[in-house]
N, C-alpha and C positions, 0 to 999 in steps of 0.2 A: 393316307399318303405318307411314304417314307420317302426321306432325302438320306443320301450319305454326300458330308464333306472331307473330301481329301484332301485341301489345297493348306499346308504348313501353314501359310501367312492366313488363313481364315481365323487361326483360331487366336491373333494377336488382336483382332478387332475387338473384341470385349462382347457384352451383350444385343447390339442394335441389330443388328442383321437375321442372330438366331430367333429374335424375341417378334421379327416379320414374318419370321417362318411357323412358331407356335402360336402365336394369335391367329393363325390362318389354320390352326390343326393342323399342321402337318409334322411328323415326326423326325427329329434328328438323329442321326447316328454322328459322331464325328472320331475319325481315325486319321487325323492330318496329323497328330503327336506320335511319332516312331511310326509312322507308314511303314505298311509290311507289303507288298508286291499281292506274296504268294497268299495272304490274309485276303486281301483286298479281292480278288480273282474269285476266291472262294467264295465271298460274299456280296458281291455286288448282285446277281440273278433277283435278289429280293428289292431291292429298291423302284421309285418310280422316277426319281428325279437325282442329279448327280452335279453336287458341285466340284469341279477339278480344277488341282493345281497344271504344275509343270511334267508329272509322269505320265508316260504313254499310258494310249487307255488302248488296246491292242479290238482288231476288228474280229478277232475272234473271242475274246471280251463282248463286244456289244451284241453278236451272235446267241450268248449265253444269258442275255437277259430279256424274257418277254413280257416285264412289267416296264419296262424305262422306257418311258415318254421324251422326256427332256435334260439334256447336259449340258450344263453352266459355266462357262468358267471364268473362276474369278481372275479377271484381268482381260488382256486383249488377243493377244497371240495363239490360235487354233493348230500351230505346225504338231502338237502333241494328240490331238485329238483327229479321227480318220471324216471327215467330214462328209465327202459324198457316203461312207456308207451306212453313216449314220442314215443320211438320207433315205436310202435305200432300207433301212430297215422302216421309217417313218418316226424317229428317232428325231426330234428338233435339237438344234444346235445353237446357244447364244452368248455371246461374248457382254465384254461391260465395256463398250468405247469410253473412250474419254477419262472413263476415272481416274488414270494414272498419268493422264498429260502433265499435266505441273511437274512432278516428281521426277519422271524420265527428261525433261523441257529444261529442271533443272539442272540434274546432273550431267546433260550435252552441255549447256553453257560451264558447268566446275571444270568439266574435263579439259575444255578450251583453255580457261583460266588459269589451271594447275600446268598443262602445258608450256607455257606461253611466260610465266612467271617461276616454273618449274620446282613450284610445290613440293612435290610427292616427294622428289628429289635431294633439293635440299632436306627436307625432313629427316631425309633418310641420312644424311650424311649428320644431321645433329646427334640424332640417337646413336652414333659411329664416335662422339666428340668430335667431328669435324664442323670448326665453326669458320665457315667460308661463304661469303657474299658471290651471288651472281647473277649473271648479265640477263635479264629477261627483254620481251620485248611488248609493246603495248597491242590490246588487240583491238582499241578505239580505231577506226580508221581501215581495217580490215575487213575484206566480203567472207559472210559464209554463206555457202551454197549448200541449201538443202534438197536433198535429193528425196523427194516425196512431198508433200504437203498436205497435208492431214491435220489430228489438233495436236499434236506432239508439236511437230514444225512451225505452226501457225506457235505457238507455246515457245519456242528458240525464237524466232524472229523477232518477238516482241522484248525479250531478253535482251538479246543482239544490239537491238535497237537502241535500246539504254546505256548501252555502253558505247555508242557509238558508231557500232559497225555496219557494212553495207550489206545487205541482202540478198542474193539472187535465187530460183527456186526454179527446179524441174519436176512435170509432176505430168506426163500424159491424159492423168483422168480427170483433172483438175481443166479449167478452162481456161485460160490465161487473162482475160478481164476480171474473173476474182480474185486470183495472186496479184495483179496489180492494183486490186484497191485496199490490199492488204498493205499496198506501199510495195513492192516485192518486185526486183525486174527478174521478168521471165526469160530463163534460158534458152537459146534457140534448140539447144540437141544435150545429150549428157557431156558430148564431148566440149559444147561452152561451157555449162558449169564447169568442168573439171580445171578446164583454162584459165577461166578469172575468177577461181574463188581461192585465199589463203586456206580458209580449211571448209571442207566438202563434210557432212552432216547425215548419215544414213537415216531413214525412218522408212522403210519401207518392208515388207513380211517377205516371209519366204516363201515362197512358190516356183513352178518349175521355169519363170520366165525368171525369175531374179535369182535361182540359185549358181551363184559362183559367179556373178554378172562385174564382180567388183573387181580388176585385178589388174595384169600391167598396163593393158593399154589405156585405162582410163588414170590411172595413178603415175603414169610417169607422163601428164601432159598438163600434171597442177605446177604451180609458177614455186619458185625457189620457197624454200620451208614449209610448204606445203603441208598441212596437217588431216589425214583422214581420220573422222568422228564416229565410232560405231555403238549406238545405241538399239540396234535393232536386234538383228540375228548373225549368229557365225555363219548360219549357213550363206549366205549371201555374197560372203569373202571367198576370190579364188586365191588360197593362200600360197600358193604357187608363183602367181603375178605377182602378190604383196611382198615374196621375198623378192623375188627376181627386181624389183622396183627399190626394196629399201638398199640394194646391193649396190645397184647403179648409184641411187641416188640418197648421198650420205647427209642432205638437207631433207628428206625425208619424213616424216611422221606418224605413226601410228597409236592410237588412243581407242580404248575402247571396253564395254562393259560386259562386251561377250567372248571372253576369251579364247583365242586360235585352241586348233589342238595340237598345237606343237608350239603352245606360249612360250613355256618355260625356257625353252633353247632358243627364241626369238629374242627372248628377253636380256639373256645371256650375249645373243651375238650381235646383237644394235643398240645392247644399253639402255639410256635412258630417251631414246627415239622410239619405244615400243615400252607402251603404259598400259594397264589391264586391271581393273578390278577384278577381287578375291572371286567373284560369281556375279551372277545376272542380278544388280543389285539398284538400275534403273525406277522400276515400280518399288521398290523398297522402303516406303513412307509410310508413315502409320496413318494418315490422312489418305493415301491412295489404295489401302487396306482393307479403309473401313468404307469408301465408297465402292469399291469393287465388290465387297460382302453385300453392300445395302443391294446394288443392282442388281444381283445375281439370285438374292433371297426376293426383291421383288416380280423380276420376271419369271420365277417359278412359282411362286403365288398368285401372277396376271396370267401365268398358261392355265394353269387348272382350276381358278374361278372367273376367267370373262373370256378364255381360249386367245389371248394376245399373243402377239407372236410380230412386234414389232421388231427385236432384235436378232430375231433368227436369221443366223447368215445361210442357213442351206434349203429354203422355202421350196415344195415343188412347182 
């Protein structure tokens, strides 16, 4: 059995992961260092198992290989990889839930915090020789409303909580007696979240019910200063409504780890009300690194010694 991994951050985990993979005889290739596309295209047909990053893996791609059983990817988010037709080839599909909750859990709560105390901000004004004090505001005492509930969100809330702040959570597939014994008052619709939370908390994937779903009407009926959190996916933002909303409303907020594609002029023309990390840099922990590796090198070693297939999101 041959694996090839693609995924950059695989190859920051050190040994644990590969060494699940060779104790199990199964062979590594790893090209996550300077991934080449068109390298990659050419040689994928040989493998039987495929751990992948964040690059598309194209379905005329998966067309072209009749040994690959099963595609891993390290970490959680599937939007890169074609899923049903993977299926349709008989191609199993498995993600690593959970590993990177702390990590992403975190950095929604810095984001908040850098916000709120205006961090980034000043920082940026010292490295300028501008040494000026300013007004921040506390965020003990404040709701964030997380839109989804999952272990990312269950991971903020408990954050949250520590510091003080109040809770509320929308989550359709979620049942509302388990959010609230998470401690957690349950939204009656998105548009209560939006209304009584200071700052509203994405965790939710992309799909064709949530893509663009985020935009003015939901954002211009959050309460004064209002801050939206996005840890998820860009796709999800209608950035359209997001300006039309920071235009109207110059107490407005936007924060987030997935940046618009037309950041840089957001950034320019709302200042320091529109925050953005360098890249998707959420799961970006060497401890959510090396759990993503472990998961991914063991459920490719439980598919083809005991046929598991608990993780597979595309079962027929």
């Amino acid at each position: 059995m041959k694996v090839l991994i693609t995924s950059r951050s695989f190859g920051k985990i050190g040994d644990s992961a590969k060494k699940v993979l060779t104790d199990a005889g199964i062979e590594i290739d790893n090209i996550s260092v300077g991934f080449d596309q068109a390298h990659f295209e050419k040689i994928i047909p040989e493998y039987d198992a495929l751990i992948i990053g964040a690059h598309d893996f194209s379905e005329a791609d998966m067309e072209r290989c009749p040994n690959l059983k099963i595609i891993c990817k390290h970490g959680v988010g599937l939007d890169n990889i074609h899923v049903n037709k993977a299926k349709e080839l008989g191609i199993a599909v498995c993600n690593a839930p959970g590993t990177n909750s702390n990590a992403v859990a975190d950095l929604a709560l810095g984001l908040m915090l850098s916000v709120c105390r205006k961090i980034s901000h000043s920082a940026a004004l010292v490295r300028e020789g501008v040494w000026k004090s300013h007004i921040g505001e506390d965020v003990c005492g404040k709701t964030v409303g997380l839109l989804g509930f999952g272990a990312i969100a269950k991971g903020v809330a408990r954050r949250a909580r520590g510091f003080g702040m109040n809770i509320m959570a929308f989550d359709p597939f979620v049942p509302a007696e388990a959010m609230e014994a998470e401690g957690v008052i349950v939204a009656k619709s998105l548009e209560d979240l939006y209304e009584n939370s200071h700052f509203v908390s994405l965790h939710i994937p992309a799909t064709e019910q949530t893509k663009n779903s985020i935009g003015y009407n939901l954002l211009s009926r959050m309460p004064k200063g209002g801050c939206l959190v996005n840890t998820a996916r860009k796709e999800v933002i209608n950035e359209e409504g997001l300006i039309k909303a920071l235009k109207e409303r110059e107490d407005l907020k936007y924060i987030t780890d997935v940046p618009t594609a037309n950041h840089a002029a957001m950034a320019e023309e709302f200042g320091k009300r529109v925050f953005g990390t360098p890249k998707k840099m959420g799961a970006e922990t060497g401890e959510a690194n090396v759990n993503a590796g472990l998961a991914a090198a063991n459920q490719i070693v439980d598919f083809f010694t005991t046929g598991n297939t608990k993780f597979q999101v595309n079962k027929q």
